[in-house]
Backbone as ProteinMPNN parsed JSONL, in Angstrom:
{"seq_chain_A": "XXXXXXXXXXXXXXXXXXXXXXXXXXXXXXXXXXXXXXXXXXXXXXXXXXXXXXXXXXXXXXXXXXXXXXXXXXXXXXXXXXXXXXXXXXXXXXXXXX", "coords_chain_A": {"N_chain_A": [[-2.228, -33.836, -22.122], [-1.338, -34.032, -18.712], [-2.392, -32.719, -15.683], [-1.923, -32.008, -12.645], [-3.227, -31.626, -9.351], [-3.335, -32.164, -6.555], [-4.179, -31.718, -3.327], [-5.108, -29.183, -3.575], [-7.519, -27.637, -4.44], [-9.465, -29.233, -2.673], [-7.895, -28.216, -0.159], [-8.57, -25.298, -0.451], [-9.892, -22.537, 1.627], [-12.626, -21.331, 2.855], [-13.048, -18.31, 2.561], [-14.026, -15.615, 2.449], [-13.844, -14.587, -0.501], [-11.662, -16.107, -2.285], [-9.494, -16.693, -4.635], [-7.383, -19.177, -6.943], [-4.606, -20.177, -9.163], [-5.022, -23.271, -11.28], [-3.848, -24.169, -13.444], [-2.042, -22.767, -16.234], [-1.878, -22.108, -19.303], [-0.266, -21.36, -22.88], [-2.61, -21.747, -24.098], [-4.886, -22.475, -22.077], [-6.53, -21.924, -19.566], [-7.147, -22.839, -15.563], [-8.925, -21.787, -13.206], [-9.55, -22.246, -9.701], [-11.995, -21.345, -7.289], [-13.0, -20.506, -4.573], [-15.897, -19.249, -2.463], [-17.399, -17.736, -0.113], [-20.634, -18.08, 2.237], [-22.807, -16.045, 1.202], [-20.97, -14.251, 0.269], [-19.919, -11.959, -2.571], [-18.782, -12.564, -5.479], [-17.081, -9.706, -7.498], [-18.284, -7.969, -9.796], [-17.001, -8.575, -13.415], [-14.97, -9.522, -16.616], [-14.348, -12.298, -18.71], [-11.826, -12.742, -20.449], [-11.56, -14.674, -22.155], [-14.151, -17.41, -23.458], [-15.92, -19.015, -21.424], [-16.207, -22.025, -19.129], [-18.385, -22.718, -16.532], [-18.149, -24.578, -13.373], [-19.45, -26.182, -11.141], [-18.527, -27.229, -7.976], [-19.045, -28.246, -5.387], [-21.532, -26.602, -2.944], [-23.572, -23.746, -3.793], [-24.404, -21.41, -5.798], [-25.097, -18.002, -7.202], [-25.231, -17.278, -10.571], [-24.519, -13.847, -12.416], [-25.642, -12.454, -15.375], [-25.778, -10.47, -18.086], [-28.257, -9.365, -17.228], [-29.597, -11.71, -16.369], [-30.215, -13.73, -13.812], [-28.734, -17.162, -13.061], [-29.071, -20.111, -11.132], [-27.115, -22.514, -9.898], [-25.859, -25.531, -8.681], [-23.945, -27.979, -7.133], [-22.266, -30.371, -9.697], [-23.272, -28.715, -11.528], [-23.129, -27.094, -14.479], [-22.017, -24.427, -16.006], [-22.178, -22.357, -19.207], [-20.304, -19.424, -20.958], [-20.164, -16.154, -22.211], [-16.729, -14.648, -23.529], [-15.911, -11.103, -22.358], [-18.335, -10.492, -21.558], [-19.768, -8.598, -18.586], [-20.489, -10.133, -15.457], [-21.284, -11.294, -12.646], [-20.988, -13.343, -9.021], [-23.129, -15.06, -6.651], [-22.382, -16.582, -3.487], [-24.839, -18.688, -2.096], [-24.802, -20.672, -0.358], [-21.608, -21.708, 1.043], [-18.773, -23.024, -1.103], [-17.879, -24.018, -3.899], [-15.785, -23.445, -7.065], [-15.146, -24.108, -10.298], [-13.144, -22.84, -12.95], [-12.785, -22.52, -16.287], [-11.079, -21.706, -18.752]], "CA_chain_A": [[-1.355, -33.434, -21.04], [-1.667, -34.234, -17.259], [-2.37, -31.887, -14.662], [-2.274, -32.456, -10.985], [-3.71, -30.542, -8.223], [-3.543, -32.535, -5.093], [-5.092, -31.428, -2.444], [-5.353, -27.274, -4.06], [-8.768, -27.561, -4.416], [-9.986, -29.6, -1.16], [-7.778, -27.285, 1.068], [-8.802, -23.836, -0.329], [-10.808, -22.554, 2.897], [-14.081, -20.365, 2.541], [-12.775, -16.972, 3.816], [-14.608, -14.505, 1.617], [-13.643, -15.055, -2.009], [-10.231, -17.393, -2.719], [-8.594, -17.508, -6.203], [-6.207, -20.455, -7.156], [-4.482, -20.435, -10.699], [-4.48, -24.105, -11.162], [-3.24, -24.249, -14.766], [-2.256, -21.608, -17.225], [-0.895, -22.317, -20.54], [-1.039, -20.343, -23.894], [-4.215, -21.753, -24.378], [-5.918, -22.946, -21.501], [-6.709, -21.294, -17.63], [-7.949, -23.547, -14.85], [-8.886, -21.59, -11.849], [-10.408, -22.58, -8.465], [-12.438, -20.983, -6.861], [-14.454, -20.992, -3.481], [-16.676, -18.21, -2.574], [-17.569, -18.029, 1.45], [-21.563, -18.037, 1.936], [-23.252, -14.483, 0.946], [-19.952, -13.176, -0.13], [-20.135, -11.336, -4.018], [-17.437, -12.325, -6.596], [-17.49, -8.87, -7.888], [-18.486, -8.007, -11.584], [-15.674, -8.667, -13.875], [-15.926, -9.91, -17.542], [-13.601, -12.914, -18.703], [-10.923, -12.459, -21.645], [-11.884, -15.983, -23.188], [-15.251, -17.985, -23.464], [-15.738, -19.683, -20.548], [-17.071, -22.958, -18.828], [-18.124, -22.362, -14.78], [-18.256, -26.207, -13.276], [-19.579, -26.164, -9.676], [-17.978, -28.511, -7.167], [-20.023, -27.893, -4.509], [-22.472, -25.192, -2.802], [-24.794, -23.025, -3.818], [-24.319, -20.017, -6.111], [-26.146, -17.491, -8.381], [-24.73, -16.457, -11.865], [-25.642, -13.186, -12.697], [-24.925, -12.082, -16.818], [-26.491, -9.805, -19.403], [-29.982, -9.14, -16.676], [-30.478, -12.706, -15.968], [-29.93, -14.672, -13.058], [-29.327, -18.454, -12.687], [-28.834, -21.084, -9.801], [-26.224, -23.484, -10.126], [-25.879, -26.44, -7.518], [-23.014, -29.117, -6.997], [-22.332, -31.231, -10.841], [-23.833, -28.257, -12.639], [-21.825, -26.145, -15.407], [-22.527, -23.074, -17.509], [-21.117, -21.498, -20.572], [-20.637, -18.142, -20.581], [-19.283, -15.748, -23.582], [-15.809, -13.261, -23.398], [-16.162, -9.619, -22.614], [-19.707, -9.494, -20.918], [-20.008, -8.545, -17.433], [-21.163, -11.225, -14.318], [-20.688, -11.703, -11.113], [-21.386, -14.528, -8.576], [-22.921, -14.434, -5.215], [-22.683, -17.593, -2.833], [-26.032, -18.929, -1.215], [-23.911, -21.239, 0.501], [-20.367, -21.563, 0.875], [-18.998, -23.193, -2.693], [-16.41, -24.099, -4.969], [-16.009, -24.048, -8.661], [-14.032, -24.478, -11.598], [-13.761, -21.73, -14.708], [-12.387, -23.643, -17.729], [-11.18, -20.921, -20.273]], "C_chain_A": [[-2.059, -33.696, -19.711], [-1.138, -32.965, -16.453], [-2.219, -32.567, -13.534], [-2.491, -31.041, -10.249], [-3.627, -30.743, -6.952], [-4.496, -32.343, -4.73], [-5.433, -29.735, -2.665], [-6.521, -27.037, -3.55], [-9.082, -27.704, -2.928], [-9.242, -28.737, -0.469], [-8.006, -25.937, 0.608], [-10.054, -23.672, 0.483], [-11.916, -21.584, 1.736], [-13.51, -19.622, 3.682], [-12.828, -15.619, 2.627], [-14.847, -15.016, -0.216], [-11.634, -14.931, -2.279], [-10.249, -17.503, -4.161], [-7.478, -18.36, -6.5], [-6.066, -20.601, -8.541], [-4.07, -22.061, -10.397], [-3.857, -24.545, -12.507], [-3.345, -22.815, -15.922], [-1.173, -21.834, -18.036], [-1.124, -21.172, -21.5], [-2.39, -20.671, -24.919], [-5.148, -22.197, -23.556], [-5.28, -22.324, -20.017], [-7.046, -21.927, -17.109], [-8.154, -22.383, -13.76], [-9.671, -22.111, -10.922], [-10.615, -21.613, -7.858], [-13.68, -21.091, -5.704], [-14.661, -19.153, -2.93], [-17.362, -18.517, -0.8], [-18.987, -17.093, 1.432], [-21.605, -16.68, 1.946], [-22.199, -13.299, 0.918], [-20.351, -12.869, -1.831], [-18.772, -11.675, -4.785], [-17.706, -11.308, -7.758], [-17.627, -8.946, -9.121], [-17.26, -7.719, -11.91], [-15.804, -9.115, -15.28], [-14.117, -11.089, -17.699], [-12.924, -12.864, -20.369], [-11.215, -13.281, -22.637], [-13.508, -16.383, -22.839], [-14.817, -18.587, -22.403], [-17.043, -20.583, -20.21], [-16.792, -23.094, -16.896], [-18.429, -24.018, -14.346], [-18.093, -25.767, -11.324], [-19.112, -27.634, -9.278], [-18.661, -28.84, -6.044], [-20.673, -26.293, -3.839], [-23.14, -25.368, -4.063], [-24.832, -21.468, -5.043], [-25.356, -19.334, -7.042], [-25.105, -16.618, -9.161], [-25.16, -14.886, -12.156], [-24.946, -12.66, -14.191], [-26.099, -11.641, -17.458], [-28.145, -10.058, -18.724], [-30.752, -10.219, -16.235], [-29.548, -13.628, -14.465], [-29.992, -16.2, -12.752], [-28.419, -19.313, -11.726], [-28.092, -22.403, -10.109], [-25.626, -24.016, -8.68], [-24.364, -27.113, -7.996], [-23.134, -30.073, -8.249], [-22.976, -30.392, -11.625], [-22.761, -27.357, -13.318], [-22.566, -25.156, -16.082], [-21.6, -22.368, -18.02], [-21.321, -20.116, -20.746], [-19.726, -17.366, -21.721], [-18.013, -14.551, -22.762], [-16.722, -11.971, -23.114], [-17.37, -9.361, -22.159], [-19.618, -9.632, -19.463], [-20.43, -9.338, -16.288], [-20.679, -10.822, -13.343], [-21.506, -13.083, -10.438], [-21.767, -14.187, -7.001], [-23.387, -16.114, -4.906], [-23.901, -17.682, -2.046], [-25.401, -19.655, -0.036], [-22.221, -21.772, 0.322], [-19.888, -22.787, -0.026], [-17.929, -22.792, -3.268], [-16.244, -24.385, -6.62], [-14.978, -23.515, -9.28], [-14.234, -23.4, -12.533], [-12.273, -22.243, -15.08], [-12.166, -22.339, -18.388], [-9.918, -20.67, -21.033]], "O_chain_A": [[-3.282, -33.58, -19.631], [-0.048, -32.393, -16.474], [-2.411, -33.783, -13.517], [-2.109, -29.891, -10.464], [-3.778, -29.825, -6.146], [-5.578, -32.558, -5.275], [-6.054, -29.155, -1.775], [-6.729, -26.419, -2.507], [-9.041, -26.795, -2.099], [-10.068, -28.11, 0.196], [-7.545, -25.155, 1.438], [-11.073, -24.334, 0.283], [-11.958, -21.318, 0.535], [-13.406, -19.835, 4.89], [-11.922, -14.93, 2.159], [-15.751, -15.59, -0.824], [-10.798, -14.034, -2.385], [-10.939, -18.308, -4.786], [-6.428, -17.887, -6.065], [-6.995, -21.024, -9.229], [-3.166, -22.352, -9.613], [-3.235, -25.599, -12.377], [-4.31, -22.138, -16.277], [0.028, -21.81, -17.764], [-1.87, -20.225, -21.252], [-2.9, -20.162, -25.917], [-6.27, -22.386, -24.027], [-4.14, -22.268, -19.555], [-7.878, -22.425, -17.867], [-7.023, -22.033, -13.426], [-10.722, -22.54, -11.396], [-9.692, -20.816, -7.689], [-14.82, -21.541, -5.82], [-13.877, -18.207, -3.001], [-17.749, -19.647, -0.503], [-19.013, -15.947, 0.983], [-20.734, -16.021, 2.515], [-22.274, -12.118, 1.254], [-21.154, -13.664, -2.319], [-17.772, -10.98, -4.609], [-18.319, -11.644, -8.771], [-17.157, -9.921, -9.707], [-16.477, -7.004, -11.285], [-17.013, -9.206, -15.491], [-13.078, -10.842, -17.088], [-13.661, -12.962, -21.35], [-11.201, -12.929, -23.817], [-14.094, -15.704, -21.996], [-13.616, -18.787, -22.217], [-18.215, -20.405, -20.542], [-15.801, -23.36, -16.217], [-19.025, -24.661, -15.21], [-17.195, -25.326, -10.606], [-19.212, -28.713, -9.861], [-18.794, -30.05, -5.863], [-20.331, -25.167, -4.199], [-23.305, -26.256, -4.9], [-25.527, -20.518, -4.683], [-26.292, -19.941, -7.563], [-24.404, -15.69, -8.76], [-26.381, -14.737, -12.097], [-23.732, -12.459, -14.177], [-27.188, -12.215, -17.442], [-29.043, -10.663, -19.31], [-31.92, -10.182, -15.849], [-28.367, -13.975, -14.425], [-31.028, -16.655, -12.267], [-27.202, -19.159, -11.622], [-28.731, -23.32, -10.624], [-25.107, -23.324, -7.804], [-23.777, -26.793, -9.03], [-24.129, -30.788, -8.126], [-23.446, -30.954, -12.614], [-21.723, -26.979, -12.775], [-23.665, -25.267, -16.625], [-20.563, -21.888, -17.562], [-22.454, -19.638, -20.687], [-18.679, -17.883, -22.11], [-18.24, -13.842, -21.782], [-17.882, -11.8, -23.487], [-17.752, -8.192, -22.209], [-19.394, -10.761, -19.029], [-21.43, -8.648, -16.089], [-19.726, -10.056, -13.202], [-22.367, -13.735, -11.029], [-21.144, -13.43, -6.256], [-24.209, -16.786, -5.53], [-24.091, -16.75, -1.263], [-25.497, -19.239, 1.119], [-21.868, -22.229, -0.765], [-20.582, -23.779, 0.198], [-17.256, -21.761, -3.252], [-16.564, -25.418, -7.208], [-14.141, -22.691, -8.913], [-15.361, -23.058, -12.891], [-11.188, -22.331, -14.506], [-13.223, -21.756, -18.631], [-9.958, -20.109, -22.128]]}, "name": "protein", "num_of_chains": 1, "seq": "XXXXXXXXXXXXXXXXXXXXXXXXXXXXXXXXXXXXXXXXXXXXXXXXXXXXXXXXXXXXXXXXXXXXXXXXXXXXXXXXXXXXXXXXXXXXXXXXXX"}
């Protein structure tokens, strides 16, 4: 199946923390997300397994006591039901796949 998005992505501004459903079927979520620098995407835990896919920026993961640094072309997998949050280093857009 084909999606489109246009321009969704490229025009969601950086003005705190921005959610964009860009696909939701009964098996697959896209959202976008940009995160405006040294804002917190509060702790939350995600219903499905998920895959985070930075677009650009700067952010830090934080899950189950560990923290890691994810740049522009990096991704991480992350399980249902445990707790994270995200805090921007610099202002930053990414993808969660679930």
């Amino acid at each position: 199946m084909i999606y489109t998005t246009g321009s969704q992505i490229a025009d969601q501004p950086f003005d705190k923390l921005q959610i964009n459903k860009i696909v939701k079927t009964d098996a697959l979520e896209i959202l976008s997300i940009s995160l405006e620098k040294g804002t917190t995407f509060p702790e939350h835990s995600s219903p499905r397994d998920a895959q985070l896919i930075v677009l650009e920026g700067n952010i830090i993961f934080h899950i189950n006591g560990d923290s890691y640094q994810l740049k522009k072309q990096q991704n991480f997998n992350f399980p249902k039901a445990k707790p994270h949050f995200v805090i921007a280093n610099e202002n930053s857009k990414f993808l969660i796949i679930r």
